[in-house]
C-alpha positions as CSV (number, residue, x, y, z in Angstrom):
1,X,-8.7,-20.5,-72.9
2,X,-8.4,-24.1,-71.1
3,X,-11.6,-26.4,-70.8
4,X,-12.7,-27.7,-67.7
5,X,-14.2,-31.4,-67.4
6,X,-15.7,-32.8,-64.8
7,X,-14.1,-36.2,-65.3
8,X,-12.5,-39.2,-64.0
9,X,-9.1,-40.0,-63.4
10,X,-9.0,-42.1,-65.7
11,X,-10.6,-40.5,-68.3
12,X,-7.7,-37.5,-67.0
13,X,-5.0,-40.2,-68.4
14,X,-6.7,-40.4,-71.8
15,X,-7.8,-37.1,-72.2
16,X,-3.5,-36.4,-71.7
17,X,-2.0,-39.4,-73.7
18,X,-4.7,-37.4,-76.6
19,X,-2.8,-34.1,-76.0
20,X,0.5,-35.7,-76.0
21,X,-1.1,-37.0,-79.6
22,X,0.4,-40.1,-79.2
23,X,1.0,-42.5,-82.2
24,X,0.3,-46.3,-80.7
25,X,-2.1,-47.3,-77.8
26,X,-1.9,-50.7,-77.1
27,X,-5.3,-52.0,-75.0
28,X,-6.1,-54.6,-72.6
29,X,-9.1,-54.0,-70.7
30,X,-8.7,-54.9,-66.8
31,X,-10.8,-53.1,-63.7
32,X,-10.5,-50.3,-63.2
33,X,-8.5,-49.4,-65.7
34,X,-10.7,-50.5,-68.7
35,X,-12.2,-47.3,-69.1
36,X,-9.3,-45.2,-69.7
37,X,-8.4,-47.5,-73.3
38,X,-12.5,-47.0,-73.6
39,X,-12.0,-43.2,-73.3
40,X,-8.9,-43.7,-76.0
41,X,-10.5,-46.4,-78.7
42,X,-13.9,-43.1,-78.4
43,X,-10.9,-40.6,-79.3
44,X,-9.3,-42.6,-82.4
45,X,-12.6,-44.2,-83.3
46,X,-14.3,-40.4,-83.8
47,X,-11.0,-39.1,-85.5
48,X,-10.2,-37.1,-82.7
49,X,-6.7,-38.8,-82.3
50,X,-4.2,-40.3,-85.3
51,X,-3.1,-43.0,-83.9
52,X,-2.7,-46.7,-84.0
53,X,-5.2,-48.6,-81.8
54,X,-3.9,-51.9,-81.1
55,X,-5.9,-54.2,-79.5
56,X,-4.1,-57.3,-78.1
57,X,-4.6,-60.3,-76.2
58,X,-3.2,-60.1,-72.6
59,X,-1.0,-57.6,-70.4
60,X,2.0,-58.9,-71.6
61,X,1.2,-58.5,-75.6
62,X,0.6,-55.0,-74.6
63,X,3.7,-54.3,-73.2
64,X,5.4,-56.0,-75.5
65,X,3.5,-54.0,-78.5
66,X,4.3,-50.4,-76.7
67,X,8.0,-51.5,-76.6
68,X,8.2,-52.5,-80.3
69,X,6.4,-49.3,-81.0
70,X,8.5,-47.0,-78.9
71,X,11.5,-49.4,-80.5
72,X,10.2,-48.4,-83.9
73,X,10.6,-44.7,-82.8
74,X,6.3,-44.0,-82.4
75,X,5.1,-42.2,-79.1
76,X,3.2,-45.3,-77.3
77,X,1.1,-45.6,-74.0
78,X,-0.5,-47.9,-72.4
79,X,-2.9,-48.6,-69.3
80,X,-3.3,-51.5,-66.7
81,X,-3.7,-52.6,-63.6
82,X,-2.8,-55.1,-60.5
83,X,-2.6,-58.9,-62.3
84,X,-2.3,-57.0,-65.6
85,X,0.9,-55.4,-64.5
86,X,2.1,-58.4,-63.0
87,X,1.6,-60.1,-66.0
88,X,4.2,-57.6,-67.3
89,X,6.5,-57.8,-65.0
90,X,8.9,-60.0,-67.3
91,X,8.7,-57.0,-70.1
92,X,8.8,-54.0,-68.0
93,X,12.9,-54.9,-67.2
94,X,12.6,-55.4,-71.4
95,X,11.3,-51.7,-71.6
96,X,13.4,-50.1,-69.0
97,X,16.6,-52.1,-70.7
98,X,16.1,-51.1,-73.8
99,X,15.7,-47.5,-72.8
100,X,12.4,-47.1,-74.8
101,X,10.1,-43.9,-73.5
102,X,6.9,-45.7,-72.8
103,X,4.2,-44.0,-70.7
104,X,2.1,-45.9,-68.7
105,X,-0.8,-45.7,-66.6
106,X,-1.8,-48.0,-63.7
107,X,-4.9,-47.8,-62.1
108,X,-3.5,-48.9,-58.4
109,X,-5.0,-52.2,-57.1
110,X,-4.7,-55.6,-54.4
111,X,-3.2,-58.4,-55.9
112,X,-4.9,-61.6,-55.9
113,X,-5.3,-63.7,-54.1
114,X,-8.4,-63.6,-52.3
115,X,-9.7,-61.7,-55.7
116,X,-9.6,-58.5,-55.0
117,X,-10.7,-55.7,-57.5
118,X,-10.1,-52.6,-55.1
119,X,-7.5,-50.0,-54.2
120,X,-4.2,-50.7,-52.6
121,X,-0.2,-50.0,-54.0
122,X,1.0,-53.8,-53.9
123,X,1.1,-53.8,-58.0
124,X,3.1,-51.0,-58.8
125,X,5.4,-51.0,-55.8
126,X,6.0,-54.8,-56.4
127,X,7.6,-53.1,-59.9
128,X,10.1,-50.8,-58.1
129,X,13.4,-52.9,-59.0
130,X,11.9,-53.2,-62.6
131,X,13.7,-49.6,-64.3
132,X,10.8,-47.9,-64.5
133,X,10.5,-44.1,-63.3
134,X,7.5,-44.5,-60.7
135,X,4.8,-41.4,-59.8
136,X,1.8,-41.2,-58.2
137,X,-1.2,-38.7,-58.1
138,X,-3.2,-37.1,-55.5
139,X,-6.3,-36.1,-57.6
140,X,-7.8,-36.3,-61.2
141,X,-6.1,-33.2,-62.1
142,X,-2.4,-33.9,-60.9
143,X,-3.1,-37.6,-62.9
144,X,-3.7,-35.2,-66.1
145,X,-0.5,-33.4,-65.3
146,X,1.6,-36.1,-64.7
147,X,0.7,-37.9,-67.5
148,X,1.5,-34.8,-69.7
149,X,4.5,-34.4,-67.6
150,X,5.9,-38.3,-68.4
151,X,6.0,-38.3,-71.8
152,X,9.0,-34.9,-71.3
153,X,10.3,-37.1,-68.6
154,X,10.8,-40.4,-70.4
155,X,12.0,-39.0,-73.7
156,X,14.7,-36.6,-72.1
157,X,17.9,-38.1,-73.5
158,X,19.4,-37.4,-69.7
159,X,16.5,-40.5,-69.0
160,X,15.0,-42.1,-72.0
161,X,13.4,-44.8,-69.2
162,X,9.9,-45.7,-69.3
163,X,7.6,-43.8,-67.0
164,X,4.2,-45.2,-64.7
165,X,1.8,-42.6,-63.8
166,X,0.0,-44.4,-60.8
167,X,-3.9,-43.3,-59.4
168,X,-5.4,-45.2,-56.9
169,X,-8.2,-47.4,-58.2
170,X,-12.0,-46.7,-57.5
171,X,-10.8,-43.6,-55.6
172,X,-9.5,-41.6,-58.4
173,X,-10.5,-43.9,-61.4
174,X,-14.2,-43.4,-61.0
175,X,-14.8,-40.3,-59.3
176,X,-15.5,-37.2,-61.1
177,X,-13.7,-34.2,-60.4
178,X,-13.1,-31.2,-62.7
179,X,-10.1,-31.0,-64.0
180,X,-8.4,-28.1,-66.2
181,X,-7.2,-29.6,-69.8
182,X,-4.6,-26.9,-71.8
183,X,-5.0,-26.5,-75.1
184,X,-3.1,-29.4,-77.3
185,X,-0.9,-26.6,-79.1
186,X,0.4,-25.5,-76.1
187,X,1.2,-29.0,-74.5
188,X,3.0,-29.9,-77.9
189,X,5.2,-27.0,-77.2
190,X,5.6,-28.2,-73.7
191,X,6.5,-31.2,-74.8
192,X,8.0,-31.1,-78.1
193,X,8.1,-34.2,-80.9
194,X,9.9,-37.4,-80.2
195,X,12.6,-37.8,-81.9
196,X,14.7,-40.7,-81.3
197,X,17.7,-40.9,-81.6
198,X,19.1,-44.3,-80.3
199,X,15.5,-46.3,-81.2
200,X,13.7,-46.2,-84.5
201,X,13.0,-48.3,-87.4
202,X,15.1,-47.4,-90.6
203,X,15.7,-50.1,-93.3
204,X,18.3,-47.5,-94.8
205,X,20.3,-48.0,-91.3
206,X,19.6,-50.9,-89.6
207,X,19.9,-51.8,-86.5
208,X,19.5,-54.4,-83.4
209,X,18.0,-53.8,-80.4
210,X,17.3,-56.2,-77.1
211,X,20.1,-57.9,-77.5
212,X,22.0,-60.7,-76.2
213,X,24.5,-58.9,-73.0
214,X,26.8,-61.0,-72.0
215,X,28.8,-60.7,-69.0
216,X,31.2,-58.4,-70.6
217,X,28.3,-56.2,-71.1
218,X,25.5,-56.8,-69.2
219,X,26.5,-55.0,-65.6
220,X,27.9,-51.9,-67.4
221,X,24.0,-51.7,-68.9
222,X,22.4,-51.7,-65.6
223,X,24.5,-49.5,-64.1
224,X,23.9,-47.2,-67.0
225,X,20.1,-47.2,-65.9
226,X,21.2,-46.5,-62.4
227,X,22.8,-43.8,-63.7
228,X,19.7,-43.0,-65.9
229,X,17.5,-42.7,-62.5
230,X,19.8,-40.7,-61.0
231,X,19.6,-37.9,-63.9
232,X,16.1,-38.3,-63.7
233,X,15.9,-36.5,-60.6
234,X,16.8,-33.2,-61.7
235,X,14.9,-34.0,-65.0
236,X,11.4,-34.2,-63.1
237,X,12.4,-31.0,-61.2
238,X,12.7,-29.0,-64.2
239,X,10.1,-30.6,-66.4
240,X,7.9,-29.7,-63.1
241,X,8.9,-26.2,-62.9
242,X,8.7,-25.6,-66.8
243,X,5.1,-27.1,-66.4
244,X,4.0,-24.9,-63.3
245,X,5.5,-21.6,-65.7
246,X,3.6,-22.4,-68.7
247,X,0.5,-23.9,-67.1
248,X,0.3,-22.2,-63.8
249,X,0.0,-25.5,-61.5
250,X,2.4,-27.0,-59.2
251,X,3.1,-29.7,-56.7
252,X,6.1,-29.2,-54.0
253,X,9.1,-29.8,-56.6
254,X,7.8,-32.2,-58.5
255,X,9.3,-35.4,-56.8
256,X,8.2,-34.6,-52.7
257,X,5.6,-31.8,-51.8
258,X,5.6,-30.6,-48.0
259,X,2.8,-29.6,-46.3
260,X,2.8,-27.5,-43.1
261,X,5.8,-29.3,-41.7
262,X,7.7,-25.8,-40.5
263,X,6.3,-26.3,-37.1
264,X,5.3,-29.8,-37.0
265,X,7.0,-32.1,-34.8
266,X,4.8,-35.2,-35.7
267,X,4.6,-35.8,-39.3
268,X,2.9,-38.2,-41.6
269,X,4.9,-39.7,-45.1
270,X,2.6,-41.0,-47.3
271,X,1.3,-41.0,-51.5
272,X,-1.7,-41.0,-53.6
273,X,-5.3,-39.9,-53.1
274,X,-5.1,-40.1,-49.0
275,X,-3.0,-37.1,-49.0
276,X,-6.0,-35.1,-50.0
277,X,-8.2,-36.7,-46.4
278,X,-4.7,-36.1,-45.0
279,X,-4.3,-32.4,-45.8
280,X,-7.7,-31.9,-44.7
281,X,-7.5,-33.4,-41.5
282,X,-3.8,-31.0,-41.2
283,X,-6.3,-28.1,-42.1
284,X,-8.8,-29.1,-39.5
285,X,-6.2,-29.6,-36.3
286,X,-4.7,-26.8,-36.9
287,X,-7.3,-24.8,-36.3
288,X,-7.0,-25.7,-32.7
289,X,-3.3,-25.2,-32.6
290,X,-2.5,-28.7,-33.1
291,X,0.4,-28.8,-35.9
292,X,0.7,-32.0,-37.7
293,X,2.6,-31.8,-41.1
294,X,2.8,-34.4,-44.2
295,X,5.3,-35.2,-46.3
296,X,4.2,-36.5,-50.2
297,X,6.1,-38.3,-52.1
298,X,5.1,-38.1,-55.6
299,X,8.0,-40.2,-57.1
300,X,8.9,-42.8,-55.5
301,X,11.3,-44.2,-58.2
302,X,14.2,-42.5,-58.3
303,X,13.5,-42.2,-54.6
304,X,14.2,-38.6,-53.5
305,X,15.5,-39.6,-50.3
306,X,18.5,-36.6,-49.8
307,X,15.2,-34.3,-50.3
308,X,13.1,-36.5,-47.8
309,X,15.5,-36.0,-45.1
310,X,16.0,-32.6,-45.6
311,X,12.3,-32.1,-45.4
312,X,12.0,-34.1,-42.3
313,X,15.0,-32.1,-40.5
314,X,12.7,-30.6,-38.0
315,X,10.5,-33.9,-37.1
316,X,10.5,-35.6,-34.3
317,X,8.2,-38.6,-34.5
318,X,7.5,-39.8,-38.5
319,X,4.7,-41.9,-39.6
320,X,5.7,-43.7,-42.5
321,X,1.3,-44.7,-44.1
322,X,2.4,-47.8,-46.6
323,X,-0.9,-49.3,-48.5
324,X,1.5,-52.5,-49.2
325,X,3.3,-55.0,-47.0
326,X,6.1,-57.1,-47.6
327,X,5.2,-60.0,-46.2
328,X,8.0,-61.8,-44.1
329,X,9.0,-58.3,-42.8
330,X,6.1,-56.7,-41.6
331,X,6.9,-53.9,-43.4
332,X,5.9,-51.4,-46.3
333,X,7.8,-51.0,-49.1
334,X,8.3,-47.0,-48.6
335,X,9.1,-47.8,-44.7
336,X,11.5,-49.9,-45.9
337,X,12.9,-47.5,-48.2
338,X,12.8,-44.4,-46.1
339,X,13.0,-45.0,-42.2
340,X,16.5,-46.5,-42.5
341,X,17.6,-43.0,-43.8
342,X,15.6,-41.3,-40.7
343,X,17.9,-42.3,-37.9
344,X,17.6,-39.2,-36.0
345,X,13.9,-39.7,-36.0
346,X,11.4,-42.0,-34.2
347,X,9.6,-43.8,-37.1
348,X,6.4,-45.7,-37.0
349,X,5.1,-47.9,-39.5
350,X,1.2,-47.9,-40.3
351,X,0.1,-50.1,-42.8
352,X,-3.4,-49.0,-44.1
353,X,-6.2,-49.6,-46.7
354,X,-5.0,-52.9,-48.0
355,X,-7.9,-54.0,-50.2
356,X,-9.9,-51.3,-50.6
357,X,-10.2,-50.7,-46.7
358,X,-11.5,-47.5,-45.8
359,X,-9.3,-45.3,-44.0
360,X,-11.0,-42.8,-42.2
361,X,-10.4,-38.8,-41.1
362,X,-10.5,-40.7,-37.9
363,X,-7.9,-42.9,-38.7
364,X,-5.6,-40.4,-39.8
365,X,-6.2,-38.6,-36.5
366,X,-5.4,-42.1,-34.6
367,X,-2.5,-42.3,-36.0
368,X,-1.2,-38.9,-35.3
369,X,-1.8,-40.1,-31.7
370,X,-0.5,-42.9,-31.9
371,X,3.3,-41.6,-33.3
372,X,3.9,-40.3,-30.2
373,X,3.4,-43.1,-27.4
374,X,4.4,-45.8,-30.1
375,X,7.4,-47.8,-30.4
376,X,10.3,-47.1,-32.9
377,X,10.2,-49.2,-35.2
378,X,6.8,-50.7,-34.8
379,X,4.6,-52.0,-37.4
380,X,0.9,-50.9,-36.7
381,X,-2.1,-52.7,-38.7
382,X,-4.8,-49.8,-38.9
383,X,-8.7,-51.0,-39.7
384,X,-7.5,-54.6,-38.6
385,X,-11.1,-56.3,-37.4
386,X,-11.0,-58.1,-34.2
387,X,-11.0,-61.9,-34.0
């Protein structure tokens, strides 16, 4: 039988780095991530969890710890959040270069400055050119999954790249929902043991890693990543499907997931927790005959975008919702990466909840209106106050 918690999201991410039974944590408290390394230090504190609690001094020690860990051949995760994972930033192209399986989670939040402790996507998607497999989560209990999910993901010798499991801060971090956990036994056997094979400490056969590439070396490396990414694709299709088999869930095919776009000819693309007010405003219209349809993208590194244009082949007006903006462009980061493929299509570009700004059912309703009568190519500011 499963147990059902009624439980945070980020409590979700510990509750699956515990059944993954990882063997190094390494913790640096930041909002609103600091209670899911809470959660853990509870787990290995009560004996519930063998592993190594490491408790380090900034975002960039524990990055640096998960990749000597995962270097050493150990099972390591990690948390953070906004400054924290820019503070990584100069280790993450470390993790993804030396092909360590790290699983991360990052609680989704503004960047400073102003300060700003609430939700937007600026953090991780500032990371997309970094090497690191990228997914994001609706609710509490596809944060669980996904997590779960990662660790097969990363440690697939097809990949072997690090993997961030994103949830948007405040929203899914501190809100209760229940969520289903499977028993550990059978999420070992989902997963399997890590045994590496290209990283591990042996003083019988030793070895170098991180090294020096020079340019005889370097480009074939990153190119090898690239190549990496692209297996990974297939990879998080199968590891989705073998999850949905064994533990009865799924979402779309594990890298997009459509929603009522068969007859919809104005559709929304967006990720995270606002495809949940989303599908219920979808639910709501169409009740008066009004089709709108919404296209998820739950990884957004490798970017599926053969999929998302096959999924958007009977669209005619696409709004492209973007909690980020790359300033100097007036653009999102997933516009930017998606509407040039859409050529066929009228695409509108809506840039929303920046900060923590609420974005209404209304909102989402505005902005089905507005795709129609708007300009291709426009940028839209939604929730922008008035001078």
């Amino acid at each position: 039988m499963c147990e059902v918690k009624v439980i945070t999201g980020t409590s979700a991410a510990a509750e699956a780095a515990k059944l993954a039974d990882v063997d190094v944590i390494a913790a640096y408290p930041i909002t609103p991530q600091t209670t899911c390394v809470e959660k853990l230090a509870d787990f290995v504190a009560n004996g519930e969890l063998n592993a190594e609690y490491i408790k380090v001094e900034s975002e960039h020690s524990a990055m640096s710890a998960s990749i000597g860990a995962s270097a050493a051949g150990a099972r390591a995760f990690t948390a953070t959040s906004s400054q924290g994972l820019a503070l990584m930033h100069e280790v993450l192209f470390a993790a993804a270069g030396m092909r360590v399986p790290v699983v991360m989670m990052n609680a989704n939040r503004a960047l400073s400055a102003p300060i700003n402790i609430w939700n937007d996507q600026q953090d991780s998607l500032s990371q997309r050119d970094t090497g690191w497999i990228q997914l994001y989560a609706e609710d509490n209990q596809e944060v669980l999954d996904l997590v779960i999910q990662a660790f097969k993901i990363a440690e697939d010798e097809k990949v072997l790249l690090p993997v961030m499991v994103n949830l948007d801060g405040f929203i899914l971090t501190h809100t209760v929902e229940p969520v289903t956990l499977p028993k550990q036994e059978n999420v070992l056997d989902f997963i399997g043991t890590y045994e590496p094979k290209h990283a591990y400490l042996d003083p019988k056969k030793p070895m170098t890693q991180g090294a020096l590439g020079d340019p005889n070396y370097y480009m074939e490396t990153r190119y090898a990543i690239e190549t990496a990414m692209e297996n990974a694709k297939k990879v998080i299709a199968d590891v989705h499907d073998a999850f949905a088999e064994k533990f009865n869930r799924a979402y779309g095919n594990g890298l997009i997931e459509s929603y009522n776009l068969e007859k919809a000819e104005n559709v929304i693309v967006a990720m995270g927790s606002i495809c949940g007010t989303i599908k219920d405003m979808i639910d709501l219209k169409k009740k008066e005959g009004v089709e709108i349809g919404l296209l998820k993208i739950r990884c957004y590194r490798p970017l599926p975008i053969e999929m998302i244009k096959d999924a958007l082949k009977n669209a005619k007006n696409v709004a492209i919702l973007d909690k980020s903006i790359s300033l100097g462009m007036n653009k999102g980061a997933i516009y930017a990466d998606v509407a040039s493929h859409l050529k066929d299509k009228k695409t509108v570009n809506y840039i929303v909840g920046l900060g923590g700004r609420d974005i209404t059912p209304e909102d989402i309703l505005g902005i089905y209106d507005d795709v129609e009568i708007s300009e291709d190519g426009k940028t839209n500011w939604i929730g922008l106050k008035e001078e």
